[in-house]
N, C-alpha and C positions, 0 to 999 in steps of 0.2 A: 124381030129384034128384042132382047133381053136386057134387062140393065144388071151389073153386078152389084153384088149387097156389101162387096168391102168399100168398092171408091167409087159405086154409082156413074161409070162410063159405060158406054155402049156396047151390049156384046152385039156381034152380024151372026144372021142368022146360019145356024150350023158349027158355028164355031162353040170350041166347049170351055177355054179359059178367055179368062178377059184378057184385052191387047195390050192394057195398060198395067195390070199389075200382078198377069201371069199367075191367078189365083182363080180355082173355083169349089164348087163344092159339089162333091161328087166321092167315088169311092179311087181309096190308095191300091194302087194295082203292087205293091209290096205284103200287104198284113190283109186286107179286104175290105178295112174298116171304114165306116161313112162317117168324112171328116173335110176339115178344109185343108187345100191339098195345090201343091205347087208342083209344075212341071221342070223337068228336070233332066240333065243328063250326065251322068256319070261313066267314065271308063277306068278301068285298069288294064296296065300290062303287067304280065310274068313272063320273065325271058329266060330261056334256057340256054343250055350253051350252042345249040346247034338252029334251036326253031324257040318260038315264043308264043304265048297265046293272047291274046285279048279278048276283052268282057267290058259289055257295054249294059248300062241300064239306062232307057230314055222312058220314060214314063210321070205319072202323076204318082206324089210321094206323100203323107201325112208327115210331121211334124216327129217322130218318134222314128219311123221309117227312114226320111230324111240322112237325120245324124247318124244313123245305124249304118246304111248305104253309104255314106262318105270316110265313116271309119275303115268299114271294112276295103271297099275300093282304095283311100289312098294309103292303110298298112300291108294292102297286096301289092301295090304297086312301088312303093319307098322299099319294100323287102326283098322283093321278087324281080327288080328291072332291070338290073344291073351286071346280071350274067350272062347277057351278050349284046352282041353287037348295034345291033335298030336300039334294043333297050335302052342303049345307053343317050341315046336321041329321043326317041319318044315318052320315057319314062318320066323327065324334067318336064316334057310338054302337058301329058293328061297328068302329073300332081296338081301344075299352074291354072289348066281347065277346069280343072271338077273346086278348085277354092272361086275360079271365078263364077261355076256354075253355084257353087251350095250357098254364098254369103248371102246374094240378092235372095235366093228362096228362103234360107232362113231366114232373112229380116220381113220378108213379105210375111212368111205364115206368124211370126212374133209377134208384128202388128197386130195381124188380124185376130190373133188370140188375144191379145191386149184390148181388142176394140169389141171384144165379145164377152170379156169377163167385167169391162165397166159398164 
């Protein structure tokens, strides 16, 4: 058992973020960088008119990474969803996920930058 260094709750062992505030410090599987880093997932759909594809990224994200990843996912998906059929169902769903997924990690990693530059 580990204790985390943002909010001092308990990590169990093996596990690699904290359960409380889904932060840990380790490397962004996006740029490679060794930073503090919140887990994460993001999807996009692009529908065409007959088939569609999706793109999913689930992983541990840096701060820089983060915002990158959610631009790009939710301007692929607001641009590109709408040209067929599922699209037109699924595309309103992962814009509404990936805002509920990015707020709490950006506000998570902001703190903890905030609590690292005082």
């Amino acid at each position: 058992m580990s204790q985390c260094p943002f909010c001092s709750a308990t990590i169990p062992e093996g596990q690699v973020s904290c359960p409380r505030c889904h932060l840990a410090l380790g490397r962004c599987e996006e740029c490679g960088s060794h930073a503090a880093v919140a887990l994460v997932v993001l999807k996009a759909n692009i529908s065409y008119i007959v088939r569609r594809r999706e793109r999913t990224f689930e992983g541990f994200a840096c701060l820089r990474c983060l915002n990158r990843l959610f631009g790009r996912f939710e301007s692929q998906t607001l641009l590109g969803t709408w040209w067929g059929a599922v699209g037109l169902f699924k595309g309103p769903v992962f814009l509404v996920l990936n805002v509920i997924e990015y707020v709490p990690a950006l506000i998570r990693l902001l703190r903890q930058r905030g609590r690292a530059g005082a």
